[in-house]
FIKOLRO-220138 format. One line per 4 residues: number of its first residue (from 1); their letters; for each residue z, y, x of C-alpha. Coordinates in pm, whole numbers. Example, Ala and Ser with C-alpha at 12.3 -4.5 7.8 and 13.67 -1.06 7.14 Angstrom:
REM FIKOLRO-220138
1	AS	780 -450 1230  714 -106 1367
This chain:
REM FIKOLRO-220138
1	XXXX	1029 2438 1627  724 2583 1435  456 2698 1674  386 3044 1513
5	XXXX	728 3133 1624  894 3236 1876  1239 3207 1891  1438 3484 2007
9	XXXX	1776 3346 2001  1787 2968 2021  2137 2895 2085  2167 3012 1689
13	XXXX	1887 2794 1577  2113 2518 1789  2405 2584 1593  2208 2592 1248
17	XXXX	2100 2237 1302  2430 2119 1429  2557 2248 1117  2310 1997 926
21	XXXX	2397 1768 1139  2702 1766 1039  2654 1801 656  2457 1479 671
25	XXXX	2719 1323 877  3028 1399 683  2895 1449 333  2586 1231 291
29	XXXX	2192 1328 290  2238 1453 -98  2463 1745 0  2202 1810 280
33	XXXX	1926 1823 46  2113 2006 -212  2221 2289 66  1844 2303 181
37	XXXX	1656 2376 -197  1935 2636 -205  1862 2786 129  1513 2793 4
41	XXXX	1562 2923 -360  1789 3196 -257  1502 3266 59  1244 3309 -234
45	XXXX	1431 3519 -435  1472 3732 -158  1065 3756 -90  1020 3522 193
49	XXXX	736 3326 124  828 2957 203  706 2590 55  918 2318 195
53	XXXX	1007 2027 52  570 1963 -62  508 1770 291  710 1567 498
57	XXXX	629 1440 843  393 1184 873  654 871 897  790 657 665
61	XXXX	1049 773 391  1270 500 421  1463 491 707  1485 111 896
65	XXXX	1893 120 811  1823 180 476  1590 -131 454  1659 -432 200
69	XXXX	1581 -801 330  1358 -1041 162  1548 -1256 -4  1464 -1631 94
73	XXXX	1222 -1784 386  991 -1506 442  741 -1765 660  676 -1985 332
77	XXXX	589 -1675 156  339 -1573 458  192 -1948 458  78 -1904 73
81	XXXX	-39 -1546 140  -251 -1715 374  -413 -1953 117  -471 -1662 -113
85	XXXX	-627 -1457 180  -887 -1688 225  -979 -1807 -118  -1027 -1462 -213
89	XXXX	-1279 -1404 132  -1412 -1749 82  -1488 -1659 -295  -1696 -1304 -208
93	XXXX	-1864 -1474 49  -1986 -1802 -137  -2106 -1573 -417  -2361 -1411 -146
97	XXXX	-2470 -1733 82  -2803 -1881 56  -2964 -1526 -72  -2754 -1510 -441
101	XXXX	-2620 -1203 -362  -2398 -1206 -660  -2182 -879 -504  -1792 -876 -505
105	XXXX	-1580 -729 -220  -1402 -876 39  -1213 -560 244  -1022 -394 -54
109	XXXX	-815 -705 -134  -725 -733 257  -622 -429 287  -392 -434 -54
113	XXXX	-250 -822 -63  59 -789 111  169 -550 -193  47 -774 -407
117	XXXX	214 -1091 -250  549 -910 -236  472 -799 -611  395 -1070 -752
121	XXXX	680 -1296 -577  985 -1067 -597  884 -763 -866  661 -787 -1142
125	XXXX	818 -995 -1415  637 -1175 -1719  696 -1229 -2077  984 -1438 -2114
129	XXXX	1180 -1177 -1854  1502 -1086 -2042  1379 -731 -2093  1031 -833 -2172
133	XXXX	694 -813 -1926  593 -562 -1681  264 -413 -1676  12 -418 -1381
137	XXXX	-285 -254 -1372  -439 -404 -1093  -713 -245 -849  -1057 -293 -958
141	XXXX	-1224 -407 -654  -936 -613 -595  -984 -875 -842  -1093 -1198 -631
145	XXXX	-738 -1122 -465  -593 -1203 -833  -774 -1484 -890  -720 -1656 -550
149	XXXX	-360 -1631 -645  -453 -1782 -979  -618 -2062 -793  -300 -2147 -555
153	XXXX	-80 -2134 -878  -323 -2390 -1064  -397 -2165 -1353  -778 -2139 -1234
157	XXXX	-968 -2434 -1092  -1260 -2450 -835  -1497 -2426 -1112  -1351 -2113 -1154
161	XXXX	-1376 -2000 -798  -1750 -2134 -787  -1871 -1914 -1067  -1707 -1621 -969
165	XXXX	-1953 -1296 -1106  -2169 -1598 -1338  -1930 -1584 -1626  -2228 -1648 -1886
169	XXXX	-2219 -2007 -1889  -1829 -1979 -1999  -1663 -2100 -1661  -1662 -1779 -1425
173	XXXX	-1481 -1441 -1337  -1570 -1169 -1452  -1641 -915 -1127  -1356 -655 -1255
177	XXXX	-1009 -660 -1435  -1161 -683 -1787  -932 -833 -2092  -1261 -813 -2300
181	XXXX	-1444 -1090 -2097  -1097 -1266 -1989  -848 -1213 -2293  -570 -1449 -2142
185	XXXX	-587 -1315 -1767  -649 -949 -1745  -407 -679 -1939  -607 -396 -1875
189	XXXX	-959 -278 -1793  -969 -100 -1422  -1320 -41 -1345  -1477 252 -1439
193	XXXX	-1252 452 -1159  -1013 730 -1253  -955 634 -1604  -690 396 -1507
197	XXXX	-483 643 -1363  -429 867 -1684  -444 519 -1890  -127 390 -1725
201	XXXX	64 742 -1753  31 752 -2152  118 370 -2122  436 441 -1985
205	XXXX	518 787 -2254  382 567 -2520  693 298 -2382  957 562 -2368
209	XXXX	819 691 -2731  853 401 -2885  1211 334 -2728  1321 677 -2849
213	XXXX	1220 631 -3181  1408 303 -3196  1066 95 -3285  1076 -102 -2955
217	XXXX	1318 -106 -2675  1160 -72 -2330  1465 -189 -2185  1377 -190 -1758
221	XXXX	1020 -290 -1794  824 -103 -1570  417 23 -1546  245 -52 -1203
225	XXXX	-44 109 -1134  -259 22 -834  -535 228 -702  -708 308 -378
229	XXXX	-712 673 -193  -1102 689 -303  -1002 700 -624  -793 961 -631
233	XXXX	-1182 1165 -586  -1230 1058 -916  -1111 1413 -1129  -933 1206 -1414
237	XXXX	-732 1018 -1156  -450 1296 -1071  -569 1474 -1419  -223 1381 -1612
241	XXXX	36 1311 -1324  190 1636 -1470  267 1435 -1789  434 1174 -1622
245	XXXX	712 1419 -1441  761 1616 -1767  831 1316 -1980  1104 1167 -1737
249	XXXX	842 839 -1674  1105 625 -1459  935 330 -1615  628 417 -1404
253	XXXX	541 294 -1055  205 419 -901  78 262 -564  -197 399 -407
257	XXXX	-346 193 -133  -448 450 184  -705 245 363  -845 556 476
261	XXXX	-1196 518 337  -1401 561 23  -1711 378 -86  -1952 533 169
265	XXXX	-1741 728 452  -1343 870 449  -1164 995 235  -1209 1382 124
269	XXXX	-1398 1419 447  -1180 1403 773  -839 1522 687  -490 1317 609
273	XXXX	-544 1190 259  -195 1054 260  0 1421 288  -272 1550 65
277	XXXX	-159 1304 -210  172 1375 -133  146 1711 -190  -25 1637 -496
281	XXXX	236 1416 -652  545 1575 -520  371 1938 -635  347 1781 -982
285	XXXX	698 1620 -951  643 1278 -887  973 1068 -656  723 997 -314
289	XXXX	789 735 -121  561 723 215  509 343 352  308 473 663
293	XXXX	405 228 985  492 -91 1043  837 -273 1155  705 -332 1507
297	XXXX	640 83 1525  1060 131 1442  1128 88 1793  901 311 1974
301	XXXX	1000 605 1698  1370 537 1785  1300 629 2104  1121 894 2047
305	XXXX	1441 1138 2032  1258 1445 2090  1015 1393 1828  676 1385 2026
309	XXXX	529 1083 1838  582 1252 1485  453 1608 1669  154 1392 1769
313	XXXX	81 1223 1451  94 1536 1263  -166 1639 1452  -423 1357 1418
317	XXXX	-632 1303 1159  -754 1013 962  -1085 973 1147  -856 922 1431
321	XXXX	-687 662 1312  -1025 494 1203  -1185 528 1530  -859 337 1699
325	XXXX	-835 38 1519  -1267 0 1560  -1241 90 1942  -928 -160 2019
329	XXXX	-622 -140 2246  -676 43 2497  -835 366 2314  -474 348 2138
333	XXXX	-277 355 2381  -509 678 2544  -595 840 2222  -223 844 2105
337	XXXX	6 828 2418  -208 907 2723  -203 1305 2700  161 1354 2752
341	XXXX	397 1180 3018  686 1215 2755  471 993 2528  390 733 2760
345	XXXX	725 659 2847  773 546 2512  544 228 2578  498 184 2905
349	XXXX	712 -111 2867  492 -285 2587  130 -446 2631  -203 -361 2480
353	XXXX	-167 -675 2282  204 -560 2146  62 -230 2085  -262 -375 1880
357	XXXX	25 -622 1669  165 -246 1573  40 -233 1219  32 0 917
361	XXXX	306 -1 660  104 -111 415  51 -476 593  423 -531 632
365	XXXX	592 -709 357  967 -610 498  854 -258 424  661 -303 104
369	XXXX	951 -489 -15  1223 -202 46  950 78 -87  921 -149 -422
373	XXXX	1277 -246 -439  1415 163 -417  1064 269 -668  1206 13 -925
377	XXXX	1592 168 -906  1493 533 -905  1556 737 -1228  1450 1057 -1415
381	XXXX	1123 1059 -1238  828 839 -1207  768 694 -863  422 712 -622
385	XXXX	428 500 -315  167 630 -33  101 339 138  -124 363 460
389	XXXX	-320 84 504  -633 -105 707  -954 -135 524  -1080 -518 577
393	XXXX	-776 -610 751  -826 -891 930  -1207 -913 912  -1230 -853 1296
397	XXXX	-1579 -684 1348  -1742 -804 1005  -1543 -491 824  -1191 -423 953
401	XXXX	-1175 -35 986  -1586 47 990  -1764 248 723  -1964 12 544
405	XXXX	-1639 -211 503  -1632 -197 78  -2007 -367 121  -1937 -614 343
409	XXXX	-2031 -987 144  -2046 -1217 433  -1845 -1321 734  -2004 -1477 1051
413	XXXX	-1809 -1791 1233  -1645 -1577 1487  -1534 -1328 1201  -1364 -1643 1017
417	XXXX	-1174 -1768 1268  -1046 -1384 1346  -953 -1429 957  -781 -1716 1023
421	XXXX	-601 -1683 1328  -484 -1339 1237  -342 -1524 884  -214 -1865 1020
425	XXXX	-476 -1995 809  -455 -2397 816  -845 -2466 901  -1007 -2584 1201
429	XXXX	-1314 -2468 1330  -1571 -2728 1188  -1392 -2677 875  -1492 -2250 859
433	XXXX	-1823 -2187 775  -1849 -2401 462  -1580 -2154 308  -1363 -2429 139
437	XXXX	-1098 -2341 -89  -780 -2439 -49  -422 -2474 -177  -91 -2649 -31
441	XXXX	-16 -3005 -50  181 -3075 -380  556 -3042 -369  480 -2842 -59
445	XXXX	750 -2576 17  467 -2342 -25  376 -2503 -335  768 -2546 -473
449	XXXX	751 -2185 -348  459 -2045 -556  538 -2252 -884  874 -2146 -858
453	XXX	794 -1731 -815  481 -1765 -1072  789 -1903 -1334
């Protein structure tokens, strides 16, 4: 129950949520939620100042039974993300040995390629689609992520990869999304921040308009719009969400990448950007779909019957959650579950090295699969999905979770082989610090695999 009050009678309280209980049981979640915005409606009208239905608690949205499974061999899927993992480090990196110092940025694309791996193998959908292309408007900072894909699909070479940021001479990448410099690879410009955003709402009303005037069908095509939490500082960012709930935008799909960080600290100072954003979105009425934890966390929150570990959560903020994955194991384990016995009953049957394997929504394709698969189906409102993620994930102590992680350019020899043990990266040692890129053996799986999602 609520802190702030103290309950006089809780045998009624007991028999109001039975009575839920029982809704949900017998008539389905819909009749529950229906009964609740009525409960609340009439409890307004009547002068009781009340706002649920703005936040929920600080799990996912998506329950584990209402999960969808990838379809196909999962493993071949994580093999190429592994190839594209590393080009797109190996790329950043070469661009800065030997004093060039060219630039680029290695953490944002860890933290945001498993949604972009799922996305590009199961969801977004190209021009000879049946109901035409998709959009994506990728993440700026991103971009060596997209190319790296490019690369392992044979539609760039290592030319390509070798001039990334030295586009003069005619054979490089340009640093950002930019369909001026590269007219047959990049849709939209993403870079500056925050105009993207408001760009990819009147995208999508500009879709719908055209459908409703009968000049172009938009059929199921859908807008995806990627952006960071840092981002959403920008003040065009959330500027026009309004527009996209009042037009009916179920053609639009924002993700918003919650690494927890900005360019030069956290996010909006020290609070919990993701239930500020969804406040935000669900305030402006935006469908919100929270990806927060990981598969491996369903199991300790099942246990959890008395709801400590969601209390707890609630109560952290993201500067805690920052400081955990930079301090390790143990300081999880104490930080999370050591002040309550209740709490550490829930893993005192799992190790420090289960517990560090525990990862953030964001990094699990299972969930970032289901989250894309029920944004794509929803209707009448446009869709936001929160997910939390790790800022250089994977980078070990060259980046993952620190401050200056956006700046990081280089990655020492114990860093790399963090990198690639922690992606099943096929390199040995000797073969790490000369950053080679790399792509499966032809006719592969992983390479039938690729060719055959890319098509």
């Amino acid at each position: 129950m609520s802190s702030y009050y103290n309950d006089p009678d809780s045998e009624e309280t007991r028999d109001w949520l039975d009575s839920l209980e029982g809704v949900i049981k017998t008539q389905g979640k819909e009749k529950a939620d229906y009964l609740l915005r009525q409960l609340t409606d009439k409890a307004r009208a009547l002068g009781v100042s009340t706002s649920p239905g703005i936040f929920t608690p600080y799990c996912n949205t998506i329950p584990p039974e209402k999960e969808e499974k990838i379809p196909g061999d999962s493993y071949i899927a994580r093999n190429v993300a592994a190839y594209v993992r590393w080009n797109a480090m190996a790329m950043v990196a070469r661009a800065n040995k030997d004093g060039k110092g060219l630039g680029g940025h290695i953490a944002t694309y860890t933290s945001v390629s498993a949604m972009y791996e799922v996305g590009f193998n199961w969801f977004f959908r190209g021009p000879e689609s049946p109901g035409g292309a998709d959009l994506v408007y990728f993440q700026g900072h991103s971009a060596p992520g997209v190319y790296a894909r490019a690369f392992v699909e044979g539609r760039l070479n290592q030319t390509h990869l070798e001039n990334f940021r030295q586009e003069v001479g005619g054979k490089g990448l340009s640093s950002y999304p930019h369909p001026w410099l590269m007219p047959d690879f990049w849709q939209f410009p993403t870079v500056s921040m925050g105009l993207g955003p408001m760009a990819a709402i009147y995208q999508a009303r500009f879709m719908k308009y055209m459908d409703s005037r009968g000049l172009k069908k938009a059929n199921d095509r859908k807008i995806w719009f990627f952006m960071g939490d840092g981002e959403s500082d920008e003040p065009e960012s959330l500027s026009a969400l309004s527009v996209g709930a009042r037009e009916s935008l179920d053609n639009l799909i924002f993700v918003v990448n919650c690494n927890l960080q900005r360019l030069d600290g956290p996010v909006r100072g020290n609070g919990k950007i993701v239930q500020e954003l969804e406040g935000r979105f669900r305030g402006a009425g935006w469908h919100v779909i929270k990806l927060i934890w990981g598969s491996e966390w369903d199991k300790i929150l099942k246990r959890d019957t008395d709801g400590l570990l969601i209390k707890k959560f609630g109560e952290m903020v993201d500067g805690d959650f920052q400081t955990i994955r930079a301090r390790g194991p143990e300081y999880l384990r104490e930080k999370v579950f050591g002040d309550d016995p209740g709490l550490m009953a829930l893993v005192e049957d799992i190790s420090d090295q289960e517990l560090w394997q525990m990862t953030r929504g964001g990094h699990d394709p299972r969930k970032v699969y289901t989250a894309f698969s029920a944004a794509t189906r929803h209707k009448g409102q446009p869709t936001v999905i929160l997910a939390k993620t790790i800022k250089g994930f994977g980078m070990g102590q060259a980046g993952e979770s620190v401050m200056v992680a956006h700046n990081v350019k280089k990655m020492d020899l114990d860093s790399l082989k963090t990198f690639r043990d922690r992606f099943h990266v096929p390199l040995k040692d000797d073969e790490l610090i000369s950053l080679p890129f790399i792509k499966p053996e032809k006719d592969s799986p992983e390479d039938l695999f690729i060719k055959e999602r890319r098509q």
